[in-house]
C-alpha positions as CSV (number, residue, x, y, z in Angstrom):
1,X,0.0,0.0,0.0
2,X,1.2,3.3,-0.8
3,X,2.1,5.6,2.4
4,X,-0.2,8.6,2.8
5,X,0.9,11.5,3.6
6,X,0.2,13.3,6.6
7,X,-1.5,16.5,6.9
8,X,0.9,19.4,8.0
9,X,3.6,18.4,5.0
10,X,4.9,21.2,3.1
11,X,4.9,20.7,-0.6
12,X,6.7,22.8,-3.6
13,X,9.4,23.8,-1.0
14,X,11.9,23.5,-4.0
15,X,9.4,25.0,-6.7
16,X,10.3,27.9,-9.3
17,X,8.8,31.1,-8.9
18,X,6.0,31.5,-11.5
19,X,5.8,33.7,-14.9
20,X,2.8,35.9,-15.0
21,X,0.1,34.8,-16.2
22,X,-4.0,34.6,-15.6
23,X,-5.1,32.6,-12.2
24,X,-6.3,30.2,-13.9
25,X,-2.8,29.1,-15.6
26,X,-1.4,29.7,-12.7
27,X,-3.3,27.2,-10.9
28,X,-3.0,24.8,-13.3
29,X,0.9,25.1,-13.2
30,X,0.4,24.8,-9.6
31,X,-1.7,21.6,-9.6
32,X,0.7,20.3,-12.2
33,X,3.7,20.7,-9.9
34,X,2.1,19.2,-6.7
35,X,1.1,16.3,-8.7
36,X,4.6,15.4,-10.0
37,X,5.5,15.8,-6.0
38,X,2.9,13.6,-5.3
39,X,3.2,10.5,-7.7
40,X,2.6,9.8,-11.0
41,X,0.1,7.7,-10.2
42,X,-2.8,10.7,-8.7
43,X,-5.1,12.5,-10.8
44,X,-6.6,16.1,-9.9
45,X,-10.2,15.4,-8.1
46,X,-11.3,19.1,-8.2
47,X,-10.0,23.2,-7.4
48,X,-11.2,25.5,-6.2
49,X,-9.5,29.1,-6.8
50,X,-10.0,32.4,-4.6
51,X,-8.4,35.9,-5.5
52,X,-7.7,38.7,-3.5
53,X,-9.6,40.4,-6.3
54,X,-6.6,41.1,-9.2
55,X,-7.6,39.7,-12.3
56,X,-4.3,38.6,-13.6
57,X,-0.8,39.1,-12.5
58,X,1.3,42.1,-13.6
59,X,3.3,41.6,-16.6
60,X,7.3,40.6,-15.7
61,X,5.9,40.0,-12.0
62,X,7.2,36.6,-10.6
63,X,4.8,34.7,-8.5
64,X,5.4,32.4,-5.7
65,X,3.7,28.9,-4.9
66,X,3.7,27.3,-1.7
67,X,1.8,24.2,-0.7
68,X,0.6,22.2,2.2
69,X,-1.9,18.9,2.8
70,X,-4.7,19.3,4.6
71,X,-6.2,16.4,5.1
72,X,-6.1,12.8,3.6
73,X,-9.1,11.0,3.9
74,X,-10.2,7.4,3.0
75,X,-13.1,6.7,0.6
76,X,-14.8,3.4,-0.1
77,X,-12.8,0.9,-1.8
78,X,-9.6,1.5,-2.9
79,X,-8.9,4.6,-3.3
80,X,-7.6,8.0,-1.3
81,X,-8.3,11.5,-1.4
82,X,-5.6,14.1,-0.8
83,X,-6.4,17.6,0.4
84,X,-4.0,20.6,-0.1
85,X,-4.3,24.0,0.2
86,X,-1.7,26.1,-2.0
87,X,-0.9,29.7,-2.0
88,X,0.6,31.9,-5.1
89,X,2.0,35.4,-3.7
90,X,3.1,38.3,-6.2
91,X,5.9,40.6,-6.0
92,X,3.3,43.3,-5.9
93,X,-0.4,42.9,-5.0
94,X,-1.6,40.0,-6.7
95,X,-1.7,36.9,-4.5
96,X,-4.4,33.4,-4.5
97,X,-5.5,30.3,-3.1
98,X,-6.2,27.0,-4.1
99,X,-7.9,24.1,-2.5
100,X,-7.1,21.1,-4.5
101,X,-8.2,17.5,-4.0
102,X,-6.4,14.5,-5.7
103,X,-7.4,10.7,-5.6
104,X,-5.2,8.0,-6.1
105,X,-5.7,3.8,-6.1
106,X,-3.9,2.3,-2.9
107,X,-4.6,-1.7,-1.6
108,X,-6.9,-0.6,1.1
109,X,-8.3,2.7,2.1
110,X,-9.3,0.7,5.6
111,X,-6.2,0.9,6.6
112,X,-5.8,4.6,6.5
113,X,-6.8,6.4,9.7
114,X,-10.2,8.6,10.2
115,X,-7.9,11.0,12.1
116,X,-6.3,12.5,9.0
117,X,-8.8,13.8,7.7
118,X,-10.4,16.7,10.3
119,X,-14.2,16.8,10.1
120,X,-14.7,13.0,8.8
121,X,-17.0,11.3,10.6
122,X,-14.4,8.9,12.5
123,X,-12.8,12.1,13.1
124,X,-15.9,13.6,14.8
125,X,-16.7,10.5,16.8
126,X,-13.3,10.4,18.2
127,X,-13.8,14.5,19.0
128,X,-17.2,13.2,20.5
129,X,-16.0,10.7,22.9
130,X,-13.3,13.2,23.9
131,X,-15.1,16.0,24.9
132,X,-17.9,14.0,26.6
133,X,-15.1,12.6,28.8
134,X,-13.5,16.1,29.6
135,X,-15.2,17.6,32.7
136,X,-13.7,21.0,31.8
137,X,-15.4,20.9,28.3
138,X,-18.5,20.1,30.8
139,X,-18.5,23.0,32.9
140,X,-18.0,25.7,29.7
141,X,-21.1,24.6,28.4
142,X,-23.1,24.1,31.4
143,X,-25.8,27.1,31.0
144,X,-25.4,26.6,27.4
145,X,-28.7,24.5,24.8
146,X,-27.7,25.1,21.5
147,X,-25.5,24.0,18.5
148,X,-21.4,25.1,18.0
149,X,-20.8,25.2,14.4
150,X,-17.2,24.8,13.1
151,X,-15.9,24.7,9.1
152,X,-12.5,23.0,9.3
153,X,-11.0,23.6,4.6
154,X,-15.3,23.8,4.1
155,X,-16.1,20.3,5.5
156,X,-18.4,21.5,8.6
157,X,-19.1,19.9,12.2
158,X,-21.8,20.7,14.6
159,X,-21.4,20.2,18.5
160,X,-25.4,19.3,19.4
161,X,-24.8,20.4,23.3
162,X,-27.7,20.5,26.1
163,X,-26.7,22.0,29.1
164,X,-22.7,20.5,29.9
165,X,-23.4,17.3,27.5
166,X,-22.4,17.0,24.4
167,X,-25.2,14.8,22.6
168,X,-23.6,14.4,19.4
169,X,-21.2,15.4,17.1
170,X,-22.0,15.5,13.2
171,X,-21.7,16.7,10.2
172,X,-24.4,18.9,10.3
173,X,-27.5,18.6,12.7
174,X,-30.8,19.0,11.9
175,X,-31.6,22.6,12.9
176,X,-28.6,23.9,12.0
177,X,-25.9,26.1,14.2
178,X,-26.1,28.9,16.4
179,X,-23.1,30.1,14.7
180,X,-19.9,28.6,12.4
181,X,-16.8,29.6,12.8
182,X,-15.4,28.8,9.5
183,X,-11.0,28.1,9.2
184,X,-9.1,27.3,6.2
185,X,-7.6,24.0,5.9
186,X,-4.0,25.3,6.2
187,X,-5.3,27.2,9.2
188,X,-6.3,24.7,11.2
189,X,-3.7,22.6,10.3
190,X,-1.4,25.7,12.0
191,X,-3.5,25.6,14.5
192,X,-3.1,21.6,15.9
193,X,0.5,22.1,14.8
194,X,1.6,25.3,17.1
195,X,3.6,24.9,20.7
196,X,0.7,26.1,22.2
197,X,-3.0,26.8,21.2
198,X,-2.9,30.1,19.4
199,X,-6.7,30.5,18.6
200,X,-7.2,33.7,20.3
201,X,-4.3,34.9,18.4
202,X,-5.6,33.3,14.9
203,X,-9.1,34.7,15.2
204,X,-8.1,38.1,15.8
205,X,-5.5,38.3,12.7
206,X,-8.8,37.4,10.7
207,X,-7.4,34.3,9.4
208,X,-10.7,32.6,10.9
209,X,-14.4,33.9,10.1
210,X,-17.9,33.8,12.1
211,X,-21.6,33.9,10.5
212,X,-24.4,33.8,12.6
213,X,-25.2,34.4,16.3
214,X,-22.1,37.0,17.2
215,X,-23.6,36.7,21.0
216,X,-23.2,33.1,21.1
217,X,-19.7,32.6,19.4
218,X,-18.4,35.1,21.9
219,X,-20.4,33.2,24.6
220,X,-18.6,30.0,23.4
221,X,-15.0,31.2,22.7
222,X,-13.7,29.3,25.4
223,X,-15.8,26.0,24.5
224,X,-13.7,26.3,20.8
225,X,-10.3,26.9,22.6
226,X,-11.0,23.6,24.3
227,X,-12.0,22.0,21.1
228,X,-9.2,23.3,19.6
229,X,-7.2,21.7,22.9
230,X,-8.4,18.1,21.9
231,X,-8.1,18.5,18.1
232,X,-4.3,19.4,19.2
233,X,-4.1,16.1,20.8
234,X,-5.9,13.9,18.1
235,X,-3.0,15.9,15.5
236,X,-0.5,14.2,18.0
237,X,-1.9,10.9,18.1
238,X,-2.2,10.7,14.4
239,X,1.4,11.9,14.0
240,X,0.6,15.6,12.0
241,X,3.6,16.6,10.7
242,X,5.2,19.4,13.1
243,X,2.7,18.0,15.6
244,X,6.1,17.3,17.7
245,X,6.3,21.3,18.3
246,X,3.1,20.7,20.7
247,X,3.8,21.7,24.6
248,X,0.2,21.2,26.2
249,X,0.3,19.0,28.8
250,X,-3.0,19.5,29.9
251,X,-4.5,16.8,28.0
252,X,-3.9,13.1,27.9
253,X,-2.9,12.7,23.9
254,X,-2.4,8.8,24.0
């Protein structure tokens, strides 16, 4: 079985800079790159491009890629799915992102653990039985009967709480979330990866966005910094890459 890759590893590290050219080339290029890093043997699932709003690059400006995976989630049958996030920065004000997905055939997708890919649903019933175990998590949400919405690279998790218990934790639940707090793959990956839990830090650089209920995200701020806690520890179990930079030792991560 081929070795997958672990979310956290930096790709393109010894990529050319880019000629200018329209965001869509570019991102083609970019996808063409990670691919040859990756294996002959993937092929390009989907991509999604944002721009910070430029049309197309300056002409003579050089840009930039970077690269890291995201996630790497089993499908059924043989196959994987590789999630990375890439970045293209310009030597003026052009800059992008790119969420890319690539599959590729391995012996046994079974094999491959749920904990690689954040937001899966073996990820969120490991997340599940953590928190409902964590009397801390217990007490934060005590006086609290609603629904914690989180989007970790777009794949979204609701925390179903009632009053310090957590009754499940899904995909999406069937009235929706008081609010989600939405973080880019690469983000959160940062996030599970840092010495210490930086969330305060991360949400106020903007790096992280809220929609709904304003009241109740600020209400559950420190709920997500405990998430955030055991999602640290689930990156350590799993072996992250740069998951060995994490000092908490508030939490058990066996």
């Amino acid at each position: 079985m081929t070795t997958p890759l672990k979310p956290g590893r930096r790709l393109l590290a010894d990529a050319d800079a880019l000629a200018a050219s329209s965001p869509l080339s570019l991102a083609d290029s970019v996808a063409e790159a990670i691919g040859q890093e990756l294996g002959q043997s993937v092929r390009l699932v989907s991509a999604e491009l944002e721009t910070n709003g430029e049309a197309q690059t300056d002409d003579g400006e050089l840009v930039s890629p970077s690269a890291v995976v995201t996630a790497v989630l089993p499908q059924k049958g043989q196959e994987l799915r590789t999630e990375v996030t890439a970045h293209l920065e310009g030597d003026a004000a052009y800059s992008a992102s790119v969420r890319f997905a690539f599959a590729e055939a391995i012996d046994n997708s079974d094999d491959v653990s749920d904990l690689l890919c954040p937001g899966s649903a073996g990820w969120n019933s490991a997340l599940r039985d953590r928190l409902r175990e964590d009397s801390e998590f217990s007490t934060l949400i005590e006086a609290y009967d609603g629904t914690i919405g989180i989007a970790i690279g777009g794949r979204p998790v609701h925390f179903r709480c009632y009053r310090g218990h957590v009754l499940e934790v899904v995909a999406r639940s069937i009235l929706g979330a008081d609010f989600v707090l939405s973080i880019p793959g690469d983000v959160f990956v940062d996030l599970v990866t840092a010495e210490r839990n930086r969330f305060m830090e991360t949400a106020m650089s903007g790096r992280m966005r809220s929609s709904g209920s304003g009241y109740e995200y600020l209400r559950m701020t420190s709920a997500l910094i405990r998430i955030i806690d055991h999602a640290r520890a689930m990156a350590v179990a799993a072996g992250y890459v740069g998951s060995e930079r994490v000092l908490d030792t508030n939490l058990q991560v066996a």
